[in-house]
C-alpha positions in Angstrom: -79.3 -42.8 -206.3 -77.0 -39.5 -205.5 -79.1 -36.7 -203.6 -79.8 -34.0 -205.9 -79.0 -30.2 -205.2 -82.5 -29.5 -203.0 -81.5 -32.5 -201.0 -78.4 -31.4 -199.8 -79.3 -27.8 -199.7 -77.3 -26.5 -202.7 -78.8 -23.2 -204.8 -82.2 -23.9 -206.0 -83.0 -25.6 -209.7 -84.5 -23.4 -212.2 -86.0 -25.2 -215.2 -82.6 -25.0 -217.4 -81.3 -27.1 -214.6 -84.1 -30.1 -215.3 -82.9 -32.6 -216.8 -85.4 -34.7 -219.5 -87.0 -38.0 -218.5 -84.6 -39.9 -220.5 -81.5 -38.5 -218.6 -83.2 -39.4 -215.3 -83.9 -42.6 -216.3 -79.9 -43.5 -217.2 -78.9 -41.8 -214.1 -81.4 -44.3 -212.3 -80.5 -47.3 -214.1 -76.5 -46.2 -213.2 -74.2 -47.5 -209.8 -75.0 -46.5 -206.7 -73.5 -43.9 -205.0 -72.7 -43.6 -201.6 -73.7 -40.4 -199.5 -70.4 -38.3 -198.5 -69.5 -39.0 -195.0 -70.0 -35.8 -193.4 -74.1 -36.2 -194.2 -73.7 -40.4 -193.7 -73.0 -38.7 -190.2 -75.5 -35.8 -189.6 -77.9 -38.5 -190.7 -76.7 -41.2 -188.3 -76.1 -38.6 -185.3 -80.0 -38.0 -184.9 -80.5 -41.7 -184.7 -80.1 -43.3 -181.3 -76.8 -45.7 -182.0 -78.3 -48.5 -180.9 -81.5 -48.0 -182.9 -79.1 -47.5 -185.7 -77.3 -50.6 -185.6 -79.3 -52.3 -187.8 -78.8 -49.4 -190.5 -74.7 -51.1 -190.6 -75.6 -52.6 -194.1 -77.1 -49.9 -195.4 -73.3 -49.4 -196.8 -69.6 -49.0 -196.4 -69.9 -45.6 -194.8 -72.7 -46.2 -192.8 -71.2 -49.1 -191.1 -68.2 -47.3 -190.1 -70.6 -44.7 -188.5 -72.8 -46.8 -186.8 -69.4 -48.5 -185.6 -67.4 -45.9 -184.2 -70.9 -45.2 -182.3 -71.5 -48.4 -180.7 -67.6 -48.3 -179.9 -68.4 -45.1 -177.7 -71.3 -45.7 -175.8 -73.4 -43.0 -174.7 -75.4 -43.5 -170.9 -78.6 -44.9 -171.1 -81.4 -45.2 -168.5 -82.8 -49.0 -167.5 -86.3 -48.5 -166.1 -87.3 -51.5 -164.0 -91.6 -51.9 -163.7 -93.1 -54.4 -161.9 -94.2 -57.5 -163.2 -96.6 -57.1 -166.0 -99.0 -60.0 -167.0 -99.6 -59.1 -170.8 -95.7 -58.5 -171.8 -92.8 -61.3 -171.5 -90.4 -58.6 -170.7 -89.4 -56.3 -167.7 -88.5 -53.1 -168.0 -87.9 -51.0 -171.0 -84.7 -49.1 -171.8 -84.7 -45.4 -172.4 -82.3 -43.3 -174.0 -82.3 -39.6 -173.2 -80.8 -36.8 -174.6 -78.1 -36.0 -172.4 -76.7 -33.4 -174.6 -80.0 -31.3 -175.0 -82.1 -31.6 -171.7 -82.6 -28.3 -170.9 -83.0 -27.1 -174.7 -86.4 -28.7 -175.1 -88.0 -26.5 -172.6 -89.3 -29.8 -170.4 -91.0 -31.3 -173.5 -91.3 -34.9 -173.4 -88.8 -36.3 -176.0 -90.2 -39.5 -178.2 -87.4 -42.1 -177.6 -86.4 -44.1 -180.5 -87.5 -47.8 -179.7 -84.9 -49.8 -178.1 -85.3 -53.3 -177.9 -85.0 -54.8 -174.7 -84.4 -58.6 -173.6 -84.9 -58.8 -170.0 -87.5 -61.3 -170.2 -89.7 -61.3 -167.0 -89.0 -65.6 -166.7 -85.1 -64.6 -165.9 -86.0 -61.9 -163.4 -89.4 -63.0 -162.1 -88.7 -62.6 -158.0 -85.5 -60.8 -158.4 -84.9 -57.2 -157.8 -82.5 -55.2 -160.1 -79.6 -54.3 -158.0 -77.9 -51.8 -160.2 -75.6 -52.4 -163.6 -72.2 -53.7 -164.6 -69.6 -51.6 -166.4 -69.6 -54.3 -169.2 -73.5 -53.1 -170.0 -74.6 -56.3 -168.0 -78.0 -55.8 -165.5 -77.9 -57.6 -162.4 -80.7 -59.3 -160.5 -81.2 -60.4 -157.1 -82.4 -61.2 -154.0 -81.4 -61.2 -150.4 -82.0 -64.7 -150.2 -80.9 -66.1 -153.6 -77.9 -68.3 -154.1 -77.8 -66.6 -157.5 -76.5 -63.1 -158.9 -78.4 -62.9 -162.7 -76.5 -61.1 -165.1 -78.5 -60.2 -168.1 -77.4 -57.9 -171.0 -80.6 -55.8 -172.0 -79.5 -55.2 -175.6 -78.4 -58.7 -176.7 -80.3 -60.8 -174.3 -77.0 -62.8 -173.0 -77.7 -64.2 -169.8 -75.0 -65.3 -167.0 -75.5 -66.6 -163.3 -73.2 -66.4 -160.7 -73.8 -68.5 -157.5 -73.0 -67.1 -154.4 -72.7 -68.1 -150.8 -75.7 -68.7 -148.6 -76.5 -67.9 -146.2 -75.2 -64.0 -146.6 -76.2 -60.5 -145.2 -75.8 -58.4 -148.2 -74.6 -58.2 -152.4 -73.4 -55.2 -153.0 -71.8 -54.1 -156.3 -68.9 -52.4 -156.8 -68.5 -49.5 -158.7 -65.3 -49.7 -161.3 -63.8 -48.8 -164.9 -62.8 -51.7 -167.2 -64.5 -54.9 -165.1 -67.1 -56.3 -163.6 -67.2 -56.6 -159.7 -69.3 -57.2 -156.4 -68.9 -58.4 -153.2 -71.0 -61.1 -151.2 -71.3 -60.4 -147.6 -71.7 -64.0 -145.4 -72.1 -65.0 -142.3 -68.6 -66.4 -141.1 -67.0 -64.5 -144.7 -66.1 -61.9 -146.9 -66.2 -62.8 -150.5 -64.7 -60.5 -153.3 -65.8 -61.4 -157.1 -64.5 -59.4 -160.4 -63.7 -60.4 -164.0 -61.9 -58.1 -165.9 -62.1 -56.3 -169.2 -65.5 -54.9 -171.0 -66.3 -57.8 -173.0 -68.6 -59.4 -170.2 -66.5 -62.7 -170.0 -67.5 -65.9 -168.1 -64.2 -65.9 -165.7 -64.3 -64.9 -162.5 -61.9 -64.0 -159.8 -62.6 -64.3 -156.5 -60.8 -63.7 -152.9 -62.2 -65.0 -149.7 -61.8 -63.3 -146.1 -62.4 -65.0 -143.0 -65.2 -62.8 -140.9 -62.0 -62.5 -137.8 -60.4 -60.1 -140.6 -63.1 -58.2 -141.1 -63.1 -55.9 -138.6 -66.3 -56.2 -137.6 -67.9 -55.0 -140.9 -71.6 -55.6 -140.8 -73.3 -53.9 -143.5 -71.6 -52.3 -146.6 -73.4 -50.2 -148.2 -70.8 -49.1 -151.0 -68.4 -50.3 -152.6 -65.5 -49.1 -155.5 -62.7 -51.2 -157.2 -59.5 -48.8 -157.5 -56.1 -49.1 -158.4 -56.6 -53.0 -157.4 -58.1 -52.6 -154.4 -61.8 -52.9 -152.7 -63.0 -49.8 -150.7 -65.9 -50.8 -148.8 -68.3 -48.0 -147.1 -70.8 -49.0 -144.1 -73.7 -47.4 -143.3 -72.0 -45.1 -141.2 -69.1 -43.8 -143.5 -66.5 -46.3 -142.1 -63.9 -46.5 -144.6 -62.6 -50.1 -145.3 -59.7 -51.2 -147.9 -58.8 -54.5 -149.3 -55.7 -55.0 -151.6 -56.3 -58.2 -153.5 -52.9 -57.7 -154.9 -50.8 -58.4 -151.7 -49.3 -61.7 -150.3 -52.3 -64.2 -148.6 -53.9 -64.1 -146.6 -56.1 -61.0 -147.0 -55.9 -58.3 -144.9 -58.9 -55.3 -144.2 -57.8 -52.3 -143.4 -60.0 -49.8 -141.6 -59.0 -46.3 -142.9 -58.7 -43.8 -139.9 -60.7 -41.3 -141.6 -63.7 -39.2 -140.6 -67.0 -40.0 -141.4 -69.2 -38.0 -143.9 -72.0 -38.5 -142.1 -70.4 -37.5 -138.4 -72.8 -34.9 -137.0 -75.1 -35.2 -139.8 -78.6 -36.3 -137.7 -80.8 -35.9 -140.8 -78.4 -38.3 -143.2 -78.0 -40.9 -141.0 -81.2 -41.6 -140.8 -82.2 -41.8 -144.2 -81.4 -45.0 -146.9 -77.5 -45.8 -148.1 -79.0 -45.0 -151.6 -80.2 -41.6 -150.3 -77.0 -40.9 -148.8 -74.7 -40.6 -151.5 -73.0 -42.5 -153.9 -69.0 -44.4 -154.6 -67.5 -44.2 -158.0 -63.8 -44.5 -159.2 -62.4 -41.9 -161.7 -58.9 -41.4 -163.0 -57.4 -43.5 -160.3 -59.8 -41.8 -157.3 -62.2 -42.8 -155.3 -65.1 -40.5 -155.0 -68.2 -39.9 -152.8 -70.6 -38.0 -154.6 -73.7 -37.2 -151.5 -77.0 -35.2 -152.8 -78.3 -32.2 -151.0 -81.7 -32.3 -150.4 -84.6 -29.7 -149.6 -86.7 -30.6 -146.7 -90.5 -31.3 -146.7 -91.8 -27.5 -146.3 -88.7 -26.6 -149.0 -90.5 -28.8 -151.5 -94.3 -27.6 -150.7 -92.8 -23.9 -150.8 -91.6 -24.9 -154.5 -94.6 -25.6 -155.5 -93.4 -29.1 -156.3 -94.8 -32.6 -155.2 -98.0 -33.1 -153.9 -99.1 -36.5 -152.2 -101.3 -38.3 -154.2 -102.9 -41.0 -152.1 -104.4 -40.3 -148.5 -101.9 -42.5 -146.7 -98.9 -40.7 -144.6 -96.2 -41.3 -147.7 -92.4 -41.5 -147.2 -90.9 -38.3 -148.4 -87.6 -38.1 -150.7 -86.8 -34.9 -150.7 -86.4 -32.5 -153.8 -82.1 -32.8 -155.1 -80.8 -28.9 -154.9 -77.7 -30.0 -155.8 -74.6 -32.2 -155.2 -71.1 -32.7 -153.2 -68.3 -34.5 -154.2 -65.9 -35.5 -152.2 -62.3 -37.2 -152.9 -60.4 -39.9 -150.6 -57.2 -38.4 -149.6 -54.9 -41.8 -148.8 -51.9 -39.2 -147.9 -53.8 -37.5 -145.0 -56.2 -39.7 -145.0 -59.3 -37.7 -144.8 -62.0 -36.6 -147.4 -61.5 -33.7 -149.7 -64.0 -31.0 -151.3 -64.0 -31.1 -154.8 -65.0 -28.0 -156.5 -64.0 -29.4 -160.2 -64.2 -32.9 -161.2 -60.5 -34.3 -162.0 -59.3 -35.4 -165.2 -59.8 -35.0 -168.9 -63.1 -32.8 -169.0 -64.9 -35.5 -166.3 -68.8 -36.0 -165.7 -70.8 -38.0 -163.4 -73.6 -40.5 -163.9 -75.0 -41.4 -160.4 -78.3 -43.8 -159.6 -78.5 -46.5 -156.8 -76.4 -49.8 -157.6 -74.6 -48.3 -160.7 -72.6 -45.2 -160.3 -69.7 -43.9 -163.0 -67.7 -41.5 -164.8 -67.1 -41.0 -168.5 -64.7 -38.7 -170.7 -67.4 -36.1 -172.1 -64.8 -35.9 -174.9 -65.6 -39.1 -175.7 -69.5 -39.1 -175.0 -71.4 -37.6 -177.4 -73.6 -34.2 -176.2 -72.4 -35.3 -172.7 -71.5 -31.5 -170.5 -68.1 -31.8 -168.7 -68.5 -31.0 -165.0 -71.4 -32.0 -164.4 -73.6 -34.6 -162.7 -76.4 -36.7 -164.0 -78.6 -38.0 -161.6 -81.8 -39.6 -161.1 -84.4 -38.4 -158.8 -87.3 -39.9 -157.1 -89.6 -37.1 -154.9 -92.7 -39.4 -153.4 -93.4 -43.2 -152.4 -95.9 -44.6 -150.4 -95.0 -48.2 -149.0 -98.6 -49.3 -148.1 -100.0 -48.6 -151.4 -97.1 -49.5 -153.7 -96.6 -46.5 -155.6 -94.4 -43.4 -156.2 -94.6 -40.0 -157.7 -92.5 -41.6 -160.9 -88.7 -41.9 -161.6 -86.9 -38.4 -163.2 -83.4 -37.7 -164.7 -81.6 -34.3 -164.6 -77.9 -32.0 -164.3 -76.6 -30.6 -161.9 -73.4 -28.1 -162.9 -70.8 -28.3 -160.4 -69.6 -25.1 -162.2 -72.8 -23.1 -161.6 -73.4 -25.3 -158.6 -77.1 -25.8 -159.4 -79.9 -28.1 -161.3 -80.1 -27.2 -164.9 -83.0 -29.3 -165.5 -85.1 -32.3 -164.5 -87.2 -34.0 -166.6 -89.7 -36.6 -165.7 -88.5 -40.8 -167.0 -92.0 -42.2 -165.5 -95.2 -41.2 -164.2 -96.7 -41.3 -161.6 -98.2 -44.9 -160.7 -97.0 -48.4 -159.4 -93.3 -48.5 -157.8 -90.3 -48.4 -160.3 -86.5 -47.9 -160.1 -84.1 -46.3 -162.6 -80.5 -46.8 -163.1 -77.4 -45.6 -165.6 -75.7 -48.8 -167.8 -73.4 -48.1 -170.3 -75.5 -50.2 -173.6 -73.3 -53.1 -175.0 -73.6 -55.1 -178.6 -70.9 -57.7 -177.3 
C-alpha cells in the first residue's frame, strides 16, 4: 500500500482530505506500490546491511539497496569469548557505528543482531589469529598442522595444512587476497590466494632457512606490490619478491629500526608495538603511543580489579604512522594518510585501509583502533575489549567506547563482513 501524506511527512490532512471507507477499501484492494528510492534508502541506511540482507525480497528497490550495501562493506568488530558450555557458538560479531561514535555521548548503542557461525566444534582449542581480507576468520595454534578459515557470516569453513614442526603463523596484511606465512624449522613458507571471493586455490613459495638471513621470529607481515615485507621483533626489515626468477631470494632492507633506542617498546608484545598494513601501493607501520601507569591513574581511568599484581596496557593517547621509503630506504613520518580520503582500521592479526568515500559514515584521516587497558594472567581476566578514533588531523582520541566488559579474557579484531 502507498504511504500516505503523514507518513512521508507531507502538509497535515484536514477532514476534506479523508477519503470515505469505500475509497480506502479500492485503494487497498489495488497493486502494490513500491516506496520511491530515496526513502527505500533512508529506510535501509538505519539497518545494519547485513541485518538487512534478508529484507532483499521485500522488492525490486530494496534489493538493489541492500545490494549495493553488501557490495561496500563497512568494518565490523569480531569478539572472540572463551569457550562457553551453554552456546554452540564462539564469539559474537558486533557492528559499531563508525560514523557516529562520538555523537552518542558514550551511550551504549543496541547492535542489530548479527548472526554468527563460528561454531565452538571448529574452533574448540584454537586461538583466533586475526582476519582475512576476503571476510574469512582464522584459527590456530602454535602447534597445529592446520590454519582454520571460517567465514562468520555464512558459516563456510576451509583448512589449510601447514608445515610442522614451525616457530610461528603469521598473517599478512594485504588488499584484494588472502595471505600468511608459516615459519619452520629448516623453511620459510609463503601462502596467498588471490581475489576477494575466498577461493580454495592457493599459492605457495618455499625458502630454504640458508636464505633466510637468520629471521627468527616475524612478527608482521604485508603483501605489496607482489612482494612479502616481513618485520621481526626488533624492526628488522625483510623483503621477498615472489615475482622474480627461482630460487627465492630475502632481502634484508638496510633500514633503521623503529624501535632503536626505544627501551620501553622493546619490551612490550609485537601486538603492542605497532601494527603493518598496505595502502595505495605503501607499506605502512602504524605504532600506538601509550600513557604510562601513573598517566592512566592521574586520568582517572583504570583501576585493578582483582588483588593480584596485573599486567598493565597502557591507556592509547594517540598514534604514528610511518611510511617505508624503498628510495632512501628509511621510514618516513606521515602527518596525512595518502591517497583518496584514507582511514585506518588497526587490531592484532588484521590490520587495513579503506576509501572513506566508499565506507559509509567512515571519517577520512583517521584511525580506528581497539584498545585493551588491564589483564591479569593468573586469574584469566581483563578490564574488557574497547573501540575508538584517533584524528591524525587533530592528532588526538575522539572517543572510546567500551565493546566488552569487564570479566573473563577476550580479544577483538576488524574483518571486512562477506555474503560470498
Amino acid at each position: 500500500m502507498a504511504p500516505t501524506k503523514d507518513e512521508v511527512g507531507a502538509t497535515p490532512s484536514t477532514d476534506a482530505d479523508h477519503a470515505s471507507s469505500s475509497e480506502v477499501g479500492d485503494v487497498a484492494r489495488g497493486p502494490a506500490v513500491e516506496l520511491p528510492l530515496h526513502l527505500t534508502e533512508k529506510i535501509l541506511c538505519c539497518i545494519n546491511p547485513l541485518a538487512a540482507a534478508r529484507l532483499a525480497t521485500v522488492c525490486k528497490s530494496w534489493a538493489a539497496t541492500v545490494s549495493e550495501q553488501l557490495a561496500r562493506p563497512v568494518p565490523h568488530l569480531f569478539v572472540y569469548l572463551p569457550a562457553d558450555n551453554k552456546s554452540d557458538r564462539r564469539g559474537r560479531v558486533v557492528p559499531v557505528p563508525i560514523g557516529c561514535g562520538d555523537d552518542v555521548g558514550g551511550a551504549r548503542l543496541a547492535p542489530a543482531a548479527i548472526p554468527n557461525r563460528v561454531l565452538l566444534a571448529d574452533t574448540n582449542g584454537l586461538a583466533c589469529i586475526g582476519a582475512m581480507p576476503s571476510g574469512h576468520l582464522a584459527f590456530a595454534n602454535w602447534w597445529s598442522k592446520h590454519l582454520v578459515l571460517i567465514n562468520p557470516i555464512t558459516g563456510a569453513r576451509q583448512s589449510v595444512q601447514v608445515e610442522e614442526p614451525r616457530r610461528s603463523l603469521v598473517l599478512a596484511a594485504a588488499a584484494g587476497g588472502d595471505s600468511f606465512i608459516s615459519v619452520g624449522t629448516d623453511e620459510l613458507t609463503l601462502w596467498r590466494r588471490a581475489g576477494d571471493d575466498g577461493g580454495e586455490e592457493w599459492s605457495r613459495w618455499t625458502v630454504p632457512a640458508a636464505a633466510t638471513h637468520g629471521i627468527v621470529n616475524i612478527a608482521w607481515a604485508a603483501v605489496c606490490c607482489g612482494c612479502f615485507y616481513m618485520l621481526d621483533d626488533d624492526g628488522h626489515v625483510f623483503v621477498i619478491d615472489v615475482g622474480a626468477p627461482p630460487p627465492l631470494r630475502v632481502e634484508k632492507l638496510p633500514v633503521a629500526s623503529l624501535f632503536d633506542g626505544d627501551h620501553a617498546m622493546a619490551v612490550l608484545s609485537p601486538a603492542t608495538k605497532g601494527h603493518l598494513l598496505e595502502s595505495d601501493g605503501e607499506v605502512l607501520f602504524v605504532r600506538p603511543v601509550l600513557a604510562s601507569k601513573d598517566e592512566v591513574g592521574r586520568a582517572g581511568g583504570a583501576t585493578t580489579f582483582c588483588n593480584h599484581d596485573a599486567a598493565v596496557f597502557p591507556a592509547i593517547l594517540g598514534f604514528e604512522v610511518y611510511r617505508l621509503d624503498l628510495k632512501d630506504r628509511r621510514w618516513a613520518r606521515v602527518k596525512k594518510l595518502p591517497g583518496d580520503r584514507r582511514a585506518l582500521f588497526v587490531s592484532h592479526g588484521s590490520s587495513f585501509a579503506v576509501r572513506s568515500s566508499e565506507t559509509a559514515g567512515c571519517r577520512s584521516n583517521c584511525i580506528y583502533f581497539v584498545g585493551n587497558k588491564w589483564y591479569c594472567s593468573l586469574c584469566n581476566r581483563d578490564a574488557g575489549k574497547t573501540w575508538g578514533v584517533y584524528s591524525m588531523e587533530d592528532r588526538e582520541v575522539l572517543f572510546e567506547h567500551a565493546v566488552t566488559e569487564p570479566g573473563p579474557c577476550s580479544a577483538a579484531t576488524w574483518f571486512l563482513p562477506s555474503v560470498v
